[in-house]
C-alpha positions in Angstrom: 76.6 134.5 138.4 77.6 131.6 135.9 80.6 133.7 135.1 81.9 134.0 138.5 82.7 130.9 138.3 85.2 130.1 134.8 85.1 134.2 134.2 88.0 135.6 135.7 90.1 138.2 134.0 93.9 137.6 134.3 96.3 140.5 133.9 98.2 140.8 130.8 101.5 139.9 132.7 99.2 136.3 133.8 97.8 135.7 130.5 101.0 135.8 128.8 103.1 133.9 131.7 106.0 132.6 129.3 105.7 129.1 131.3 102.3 128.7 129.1 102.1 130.9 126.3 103.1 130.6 122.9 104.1 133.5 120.2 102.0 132.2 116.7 104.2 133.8 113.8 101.1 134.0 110.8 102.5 133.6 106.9 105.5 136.3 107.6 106.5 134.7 104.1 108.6 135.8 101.0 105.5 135.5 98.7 103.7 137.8 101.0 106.4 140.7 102.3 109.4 140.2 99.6 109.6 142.7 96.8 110.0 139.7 95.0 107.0 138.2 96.3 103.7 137.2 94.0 101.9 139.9 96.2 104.4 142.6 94.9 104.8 141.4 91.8 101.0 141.5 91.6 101.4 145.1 92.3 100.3 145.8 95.6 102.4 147.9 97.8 104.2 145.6 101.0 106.1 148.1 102.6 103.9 147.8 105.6 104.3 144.2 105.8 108.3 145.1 106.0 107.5 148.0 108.8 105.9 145.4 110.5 108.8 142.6 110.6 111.3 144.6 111.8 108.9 145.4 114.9 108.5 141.0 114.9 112.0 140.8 115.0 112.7 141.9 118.4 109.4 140.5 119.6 111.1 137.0 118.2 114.2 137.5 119.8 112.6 138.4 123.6 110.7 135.0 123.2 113.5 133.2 122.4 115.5 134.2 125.4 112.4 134.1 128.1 111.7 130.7 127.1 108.1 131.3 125.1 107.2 128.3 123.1 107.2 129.5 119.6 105.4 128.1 116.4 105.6 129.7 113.2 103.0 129.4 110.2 103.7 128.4 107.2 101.3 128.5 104.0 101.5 126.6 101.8 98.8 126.1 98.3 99.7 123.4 96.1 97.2 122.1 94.2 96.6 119.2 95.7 95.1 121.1 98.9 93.9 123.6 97.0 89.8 122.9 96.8 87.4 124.6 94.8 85.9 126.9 96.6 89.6 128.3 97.6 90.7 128.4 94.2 87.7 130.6 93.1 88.8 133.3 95.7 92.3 132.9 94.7 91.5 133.5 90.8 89.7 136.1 92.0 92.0 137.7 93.7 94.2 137.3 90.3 96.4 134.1 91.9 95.4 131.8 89.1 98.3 130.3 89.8 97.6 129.8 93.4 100.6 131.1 96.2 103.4 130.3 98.0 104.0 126.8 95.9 106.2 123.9 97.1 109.8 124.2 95.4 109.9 128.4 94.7 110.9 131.0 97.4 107.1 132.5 98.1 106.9 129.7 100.9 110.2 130.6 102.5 109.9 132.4 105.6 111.4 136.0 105.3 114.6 136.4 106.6 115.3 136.7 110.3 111.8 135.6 110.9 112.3 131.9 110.9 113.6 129.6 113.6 116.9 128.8 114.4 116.8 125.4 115.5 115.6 125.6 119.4 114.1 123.3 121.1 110.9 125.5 121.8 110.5 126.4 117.8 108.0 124.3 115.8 107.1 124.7 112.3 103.2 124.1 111.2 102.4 124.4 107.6 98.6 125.2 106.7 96.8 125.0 103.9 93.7 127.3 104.5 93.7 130.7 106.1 93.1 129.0 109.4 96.2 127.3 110.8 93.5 125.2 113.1 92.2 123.7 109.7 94.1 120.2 108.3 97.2 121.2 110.3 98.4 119.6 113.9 98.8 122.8 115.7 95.9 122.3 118.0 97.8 119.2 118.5 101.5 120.8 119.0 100.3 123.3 121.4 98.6 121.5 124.1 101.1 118.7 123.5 103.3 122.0 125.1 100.8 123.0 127.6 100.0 126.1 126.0 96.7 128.1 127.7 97.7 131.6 125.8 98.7 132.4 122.6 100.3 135.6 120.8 99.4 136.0 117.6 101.6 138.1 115.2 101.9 138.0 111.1 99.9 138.6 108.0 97.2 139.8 107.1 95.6 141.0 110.6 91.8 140.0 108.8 92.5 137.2 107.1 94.8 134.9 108.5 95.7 136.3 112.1 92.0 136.8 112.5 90.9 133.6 111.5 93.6 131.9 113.9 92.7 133.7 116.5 88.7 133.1 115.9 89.5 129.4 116.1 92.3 129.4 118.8 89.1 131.1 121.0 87.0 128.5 119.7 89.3 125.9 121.2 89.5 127.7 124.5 93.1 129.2 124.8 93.4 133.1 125.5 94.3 135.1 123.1 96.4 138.1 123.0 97.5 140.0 119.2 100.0 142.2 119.2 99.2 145.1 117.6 102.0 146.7 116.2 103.2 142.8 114.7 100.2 142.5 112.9 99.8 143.4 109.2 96.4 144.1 107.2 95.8 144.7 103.5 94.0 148.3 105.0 94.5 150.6 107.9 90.8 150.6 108.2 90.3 146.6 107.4 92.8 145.9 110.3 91.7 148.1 112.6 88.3 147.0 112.4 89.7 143.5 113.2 91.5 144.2 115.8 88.4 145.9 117.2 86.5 143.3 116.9 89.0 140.6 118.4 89.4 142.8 121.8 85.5 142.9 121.9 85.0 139.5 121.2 88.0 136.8 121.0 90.5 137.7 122.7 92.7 141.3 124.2 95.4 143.5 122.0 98.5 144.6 123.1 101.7 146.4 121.7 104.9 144.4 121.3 107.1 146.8 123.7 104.1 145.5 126.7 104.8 141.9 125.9 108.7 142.1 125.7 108.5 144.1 128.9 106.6 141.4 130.2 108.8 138.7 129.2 112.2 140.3 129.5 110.8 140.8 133.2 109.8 137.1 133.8 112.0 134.4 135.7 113.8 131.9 134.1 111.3 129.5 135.6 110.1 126.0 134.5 107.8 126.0 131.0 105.4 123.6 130.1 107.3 122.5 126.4 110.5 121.5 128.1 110.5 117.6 128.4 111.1 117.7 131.9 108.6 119.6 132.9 106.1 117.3 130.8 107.6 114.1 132.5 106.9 115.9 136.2 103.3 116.5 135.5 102.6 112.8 133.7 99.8 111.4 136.0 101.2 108.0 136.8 98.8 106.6 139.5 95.4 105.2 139.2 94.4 107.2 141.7 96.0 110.2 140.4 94.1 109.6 137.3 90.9 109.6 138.1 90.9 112.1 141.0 87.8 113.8 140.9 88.8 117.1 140.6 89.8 116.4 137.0 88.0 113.1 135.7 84.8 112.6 134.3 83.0 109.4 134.2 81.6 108.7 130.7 78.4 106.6 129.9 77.8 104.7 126.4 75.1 103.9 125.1 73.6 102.5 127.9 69.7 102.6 126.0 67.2 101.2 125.8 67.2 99.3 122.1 70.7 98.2 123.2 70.2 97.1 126.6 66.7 96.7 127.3 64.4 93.3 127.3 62.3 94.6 124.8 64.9 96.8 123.0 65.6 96.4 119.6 68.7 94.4 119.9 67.0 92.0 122.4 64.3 91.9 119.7 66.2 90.9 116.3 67.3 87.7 118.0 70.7 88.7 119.9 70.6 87.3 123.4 72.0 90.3 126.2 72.9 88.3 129.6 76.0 90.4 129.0 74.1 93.0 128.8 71.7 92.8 132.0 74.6 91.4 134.2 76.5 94.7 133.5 73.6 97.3 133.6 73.8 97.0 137.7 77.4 97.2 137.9 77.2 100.4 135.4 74.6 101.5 137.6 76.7 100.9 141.2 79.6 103.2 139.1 77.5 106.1 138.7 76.3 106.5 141.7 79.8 106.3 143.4 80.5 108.9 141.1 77.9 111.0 141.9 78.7 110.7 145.8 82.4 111.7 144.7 81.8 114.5 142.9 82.7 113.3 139.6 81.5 114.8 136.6 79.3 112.6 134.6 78.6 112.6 131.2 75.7 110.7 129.2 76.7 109.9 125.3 74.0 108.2 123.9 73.5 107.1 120.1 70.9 109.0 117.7 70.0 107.5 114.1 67.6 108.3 111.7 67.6 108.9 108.2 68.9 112.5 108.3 72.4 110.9 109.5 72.3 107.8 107.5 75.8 107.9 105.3 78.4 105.4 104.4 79.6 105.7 108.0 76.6 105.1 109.5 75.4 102.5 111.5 72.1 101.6 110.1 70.0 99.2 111.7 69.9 95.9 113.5 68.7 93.0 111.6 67.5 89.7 112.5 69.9 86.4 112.3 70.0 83.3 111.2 70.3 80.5 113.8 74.2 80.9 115.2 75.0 83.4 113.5 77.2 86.4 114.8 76.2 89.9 115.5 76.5 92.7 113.0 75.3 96.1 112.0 74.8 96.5 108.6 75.6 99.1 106.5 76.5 98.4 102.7 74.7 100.0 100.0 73.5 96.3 99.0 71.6 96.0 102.6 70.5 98.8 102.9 68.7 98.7 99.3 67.3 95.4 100.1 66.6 96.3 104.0 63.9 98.6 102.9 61.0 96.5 104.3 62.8 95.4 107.6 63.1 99.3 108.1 59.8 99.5 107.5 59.2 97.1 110.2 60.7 99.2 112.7 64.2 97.4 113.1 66.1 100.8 113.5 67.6 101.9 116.3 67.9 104.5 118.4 65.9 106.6 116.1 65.0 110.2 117.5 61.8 110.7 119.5 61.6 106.5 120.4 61.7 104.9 124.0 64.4 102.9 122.1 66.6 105.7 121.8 66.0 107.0 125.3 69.0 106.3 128.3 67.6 103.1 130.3 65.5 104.3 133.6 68.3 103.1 136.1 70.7 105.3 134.8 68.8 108.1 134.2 70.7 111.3 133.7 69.9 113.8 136.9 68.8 117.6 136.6 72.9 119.3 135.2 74.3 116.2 134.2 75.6 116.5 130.3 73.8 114.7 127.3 75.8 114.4 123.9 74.3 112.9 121.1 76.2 110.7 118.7 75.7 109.4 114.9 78.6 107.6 114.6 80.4 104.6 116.9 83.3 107.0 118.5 81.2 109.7 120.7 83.7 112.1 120.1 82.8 112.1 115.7 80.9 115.5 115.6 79.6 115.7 118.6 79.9 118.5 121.8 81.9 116.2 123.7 85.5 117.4 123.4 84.2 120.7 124.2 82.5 119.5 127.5 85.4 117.8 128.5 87.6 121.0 127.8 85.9 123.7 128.9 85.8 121.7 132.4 89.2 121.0 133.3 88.9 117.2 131.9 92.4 115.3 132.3 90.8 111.8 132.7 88.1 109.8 130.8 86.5 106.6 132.6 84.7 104.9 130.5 81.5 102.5 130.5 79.2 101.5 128.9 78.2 99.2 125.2 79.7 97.6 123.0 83.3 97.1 124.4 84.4 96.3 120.8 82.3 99.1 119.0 81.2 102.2 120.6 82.9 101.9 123.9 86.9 101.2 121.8 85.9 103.7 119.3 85.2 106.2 121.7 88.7 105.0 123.8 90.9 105.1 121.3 89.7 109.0 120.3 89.7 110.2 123.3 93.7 108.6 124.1 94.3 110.6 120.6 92.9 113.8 122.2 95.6 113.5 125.3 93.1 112.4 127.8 94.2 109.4 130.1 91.8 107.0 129.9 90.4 104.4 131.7 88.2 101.5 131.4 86.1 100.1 133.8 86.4 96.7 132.9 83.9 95.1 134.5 81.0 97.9 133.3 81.3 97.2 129.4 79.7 94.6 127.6 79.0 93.2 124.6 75.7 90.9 122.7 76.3 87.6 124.1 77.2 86.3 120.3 80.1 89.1 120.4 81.6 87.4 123.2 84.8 86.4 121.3 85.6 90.2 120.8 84.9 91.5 124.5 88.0 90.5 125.7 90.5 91.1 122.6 89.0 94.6 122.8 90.3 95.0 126.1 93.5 93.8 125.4 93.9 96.3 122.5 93.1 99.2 124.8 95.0 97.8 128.0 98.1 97.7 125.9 98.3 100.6 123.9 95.6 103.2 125.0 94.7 103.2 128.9 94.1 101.6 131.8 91.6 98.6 132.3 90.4 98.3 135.5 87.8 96.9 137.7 84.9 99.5 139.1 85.9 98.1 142.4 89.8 100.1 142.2 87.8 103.0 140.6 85.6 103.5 143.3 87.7 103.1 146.2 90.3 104.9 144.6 87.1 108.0 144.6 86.5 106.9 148.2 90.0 107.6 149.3 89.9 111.2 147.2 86.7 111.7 149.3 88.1 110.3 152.8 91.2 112.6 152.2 89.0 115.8 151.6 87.5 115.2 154.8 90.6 115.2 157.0 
């Protein structure tokens, strides 16, 4: 069974281990739970909301002194975040003035509920009912190491569910406590809560969770610095171990690459190119033998992608001049008949488009498609790479400059380590002039660079040591 596999259910005591969870404290705000608040002065009753922090409190204060990592939401609905479609709900709601507005109290957190300065206490102010929306928090808590979160606050179906719908959708476990958890209905919440133990997540009351964590040793947790600086991956070797890397493939296709591909075709000479492919080629299958994920990205245009960030279409040159894409409004108007012509690339459906035959992708082996330089701009890849275990991205493939850095430099802002293998990019021949600055930029500040040859036998010695 596929599930047998990734499916395993942890006990409640293991999913809330205080070394990787975090407690999520959802808009427990004066504007929402004060009798001064614009939701009392609106006339709706909050005494519930004020039942419900004085269960939070303790729940705050057993974190606190078990170490939890602790991040507390804070809404906030100024008008300059404040978009259309939100402010239609809102005046519908009879906030025509929006909520919880920079300089008043209706942002403030209610008191008791707020942090108190700890080191394991981070603030993260949202401006949509999702926290995971325009915020960092997807940033703060795996900066922490945080697998599990806790979510508490109000409203239980608005914005504690909708936290917790995209805290699943980002693969951590989540657990609501039920009791810290305030709806606008008994039967709205409980419906939520239903539907979150069914589907997202498991429930719990706060006394099982302080239990738990009043219980729990006063081991090492994953937010305290020195507990980050022990697990830092220093060595090459370390880094791309295959138990945790993945080797990723770019654009290696037919309209870049290829003899008769389109590139080849507008009048860019490739020896870059074709002296690469083989070296590309000798990677992968050194992968494969080591038991290293692999993972295809390969560009897809067309017109139903084509946008002001979109490359468009390789066209011819003039006698020494440089390579380009082009894009600008002006081109593209007067590119009409060289589209017509077939000078597109990549374009869905095409042997252009397709992965070159020597690197074929094998029967399991991941496909994402890109519209955009960086393979991780709306694409699936992200997810692959999470919901695998991913630390490490090698990289390969074309353009150094283009695809391959755009791609680099996301995937060093999404915490991966990265590496470059820097003798399996390339670049047109006329782009020359950038191969090697490009390099420099991502040696310095983003990963490693290193030649396929340290790659490999640094997978060779992974394999040799599995052996013995």
């Amino acid at each position: 069974m596929i599930t047998d596999k990734k499916g395993w259910e942890p006990t409640l005591s293991q999913r809330i281990d205080p070394a990787h969870t975090a407690l999520v404290v959802v808009d427990v705000q004066n504007e929402f739970a004060a009798p001064d608040g614009l939701v009392a002065r609106g006339g709706k009753a909050v005494t519930a909301a004020q039942e419900m922090i004085e269960r939070l409190k303790p729940l705050i204060a057993d974190a606190r002194k078990a170490g939890v990592f602790i991040v507390y939401i804070r809404a906030v609905y100024d008008e300059p975040v404040l978009s259309q479609p939100l402010a239609e709900q809102f005046a519908r709601r009879d906030f025509k003035d929006s909520l919880c507005l920079t300089g008043t109290t209706g942002p403030d957190f209610v008191e008791g509920t707020g942090p108190v300065g700890l080191p394991n206490e981070v603030v993260v102010t949202k401006h949509r009912y999702s926290p995971f929306a325009g915020s960092d928090i997807d940033l703060v808590l795996r900066s922490n190491g945080i697998e599990t979160v806790v979510l508490t606050g109000i409203v239980t179906e608005v914005c504690v569910e909708s936290t917790a719908r995209d805290a699943f959708f980002r693969d951590y476990r989540v657990v609501m406590a039920t009791d810290c958890a305030c709806p606008f209905s008994e039967a709205a919440g409980a419906a939520s809560q239903a539907l979150l133990n069914q589907t997202f997540g498991r429930l719990a009351l706060s006394t099982e969770i302080r239990a738990i964590w009043n219980a729990a040793a006063a081991g090492p947790r994953n937010w305290q610095p020195e507990v980050k600086a022990a697990n830092v991956l220093r060595t090459l070797e370390d880094r791309v171990d295959p138990a945790h890397a993945a080797l990723v493939l770019i654009d290696v296709q037919n309209d870049f690459c290829h003899p008769e591909g389109m590139t080849a075709k507008s009048g860019a000479p490739i020896e870059m190119y074709k002296e690469t492919v083989p070296r590309i080629r000798n990677l992968l299958l050194a992968a494969r033998e080591a038991g290293v994920r692999v993972i295809f990205v390969k560009a897809t245009y067309g017109q139903v992608y084509r946008n002001v960030g979109s490359p468009y279409r390789v066209r011819p040159f003039a006698p020494g001049e440089q390579m380009s894409f082009t894009t600008s409004a002006t081109e593209i108007r007067a590119g009409e008949d060289v589209l017509a012509n077939g000078r597109e690339v990549c374009v869905v459906g095409t042997w252009g488009g397709q992965i070159m035959d020597v690197v074929a992708p094998q029967p399991g082996e991941q496909v994402v498609e890109k519209h955009r330089f960086s393979a991780f701009v709306d694409t699936r890849l992200d997810l692959l790479l999470r919901a695998n275990g991913v630390k490490t991205v090698i990289m390969a493939g074309v353009t150094t400059n283009c695809c391959v850095e755009s791609s680099a430099r996301d995937a060093a802002m999404r915490d991966y380590y990265l590496v470059i293998a820097e003798d399996c990019v390339a670049v047109p021949d006329r782009a020359r002039h950038l191969h090697e600055p490009s390099l420099e930029s991502l040696r310095t500040l983003f990963g490693l660079v290193e030649p396929s040859s340290k790659i490999m036998a640094a997978w060779h010695k992974a394999k040799r040591a599995a052996a013995e």
